[in-house]
Steps between C-alpha positions, in 0.01 A plus 500: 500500500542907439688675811433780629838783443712445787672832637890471457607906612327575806285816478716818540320741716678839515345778801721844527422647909529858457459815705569862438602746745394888345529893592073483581176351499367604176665518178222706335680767754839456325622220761758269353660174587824503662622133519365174350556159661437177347553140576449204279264162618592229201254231587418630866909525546668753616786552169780731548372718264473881638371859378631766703516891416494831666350818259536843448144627566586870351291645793503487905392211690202592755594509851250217602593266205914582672366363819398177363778388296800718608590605144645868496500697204912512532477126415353550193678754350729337295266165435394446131115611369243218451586528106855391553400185677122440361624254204709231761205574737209365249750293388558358795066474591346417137274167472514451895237485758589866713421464822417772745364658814200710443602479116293786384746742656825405324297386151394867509833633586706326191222548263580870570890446455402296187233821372768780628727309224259562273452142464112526458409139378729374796342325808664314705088282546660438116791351587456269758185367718437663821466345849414674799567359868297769616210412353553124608573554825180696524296220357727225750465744765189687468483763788829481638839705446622415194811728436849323456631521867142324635554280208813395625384449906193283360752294312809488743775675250772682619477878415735591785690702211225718361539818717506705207247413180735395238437371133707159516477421832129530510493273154720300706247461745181514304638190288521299892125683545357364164685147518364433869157676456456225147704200614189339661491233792772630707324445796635092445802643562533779754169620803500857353452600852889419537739754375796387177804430590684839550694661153278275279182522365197286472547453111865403547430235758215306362346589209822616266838361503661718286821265509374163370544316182229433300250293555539147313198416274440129479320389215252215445669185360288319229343236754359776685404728242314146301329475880380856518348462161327217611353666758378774337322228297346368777371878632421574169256206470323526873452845411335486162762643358566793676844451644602889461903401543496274158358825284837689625707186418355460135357859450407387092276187603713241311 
């Protein structure tokens, strides 16, 4: 009897959270970022993996951009350029999932760092696949507030913290956002009508415990595999032939 390939390294699924906090709204007006924060998911877990960096924008912050995320222009001043740090960055982000709030925003805003290094035939949309919570949330959510901080009432995480916008906290709390708002059936384990547990999040309590060993994988031992081939025999006849699960097990037909 031909086997089907049996998996021995489980599938290694690697998602970067980012956010970028900048100097404006629109980098075709010569905004800039000014701080980058990234946390890794290996696998839907949490690693301790983190991207952190303040910049030197080279020009004033606006006033209403200040009054989101507190950064001064003083702060700055002696913080490296986005060329200095842009290798350990896309270092750091290439061949992962990025995943982001309203992701057209920040996309736009390192594809100008990237063009401003004269980097021309650099995207980021090259470097890594793009995922963007906004956009889900809309399509989970559809006419409802969908920016992070109703995100995080819908889904009971703690964003006590977030007083002040701020790159790695709010990838912090956008990895909670995404983990809850895609873990599925957590309604078998909490009424969504009752608030977390205070200082922990939805994500941490039920659907991710970023603290547990790996799950054990128990393999079929060769009575059970010789019984599951016998089965699919027995579909495979009733059916005419058309037991789907036997063409993935012996893909060539022998």
């Amino acid at each position: 009897m031909r086997q089907g390939l049996l998996i021995t390294e489980p599938l290694r699924l690697r998602q970067i959270i980012l956010d970028t906090e900048t100097t404006g709204l629109e980098p075709s007006q010569g905004h800039r970022i000014i701080e980058i924060g990234a946390v890794e998911l290996v696998n839907r877990r949490l690693s301790e993996n983190r991207f952190h960096q303040y910049l030197n924008p080279d020009r004033e912050i606006e006033a209403g951009a200040m009054a989101v995320h507190g950064i001064t222009n003083e702060m700055l001043a002696d913080k490296p350029r986005f060329a200095d740090i842009a290798g350990d960055f896309l270092a750091f982000v290439r061949d992962s999932e990025l995943v982001i709030h309203n992701a057209p925003f920040d996309v736009g805003f390192i594809n100008n760092e990237l063009a401003l290094m004269r980097a021309a035939d650099a995207r980021i949309e090259d470097l890594c696949r793009i995922l963007d919570t906004l956009k889900l949330a809309r399509s989970r959510h559809p006419g409802q507030k969908n920016d992070l901080d109703s995100l995080c009432k819908r889904y009971h995480i703690d964003n006590s913290q977030r007083t002040l916008h701020g790159a790695l906290l709010d990838a912090e709390i956008l990895a909670d956002v995404y983990l809850a708002m895609t873990g599925g059936q957590t309604a078998l384990f909490q009424d969504v009508a009752q608030p977390a547990t205070p200082g922990m999040t939805l994500a941490g309590q039920y659907l991710v415990d970023r603290d547990r060993s790996p799950l054990p994988v128990i393999r079929a031992n060769a009575q059970e595999m010789e019984a599951h081939a016998a089965w699919m025999e027995e579909i495979d006849k009733k059916s005419g032939g058309k037991c789907v699960w036997k063409k993935f097990e012996n893909p060539g037909g022998a």
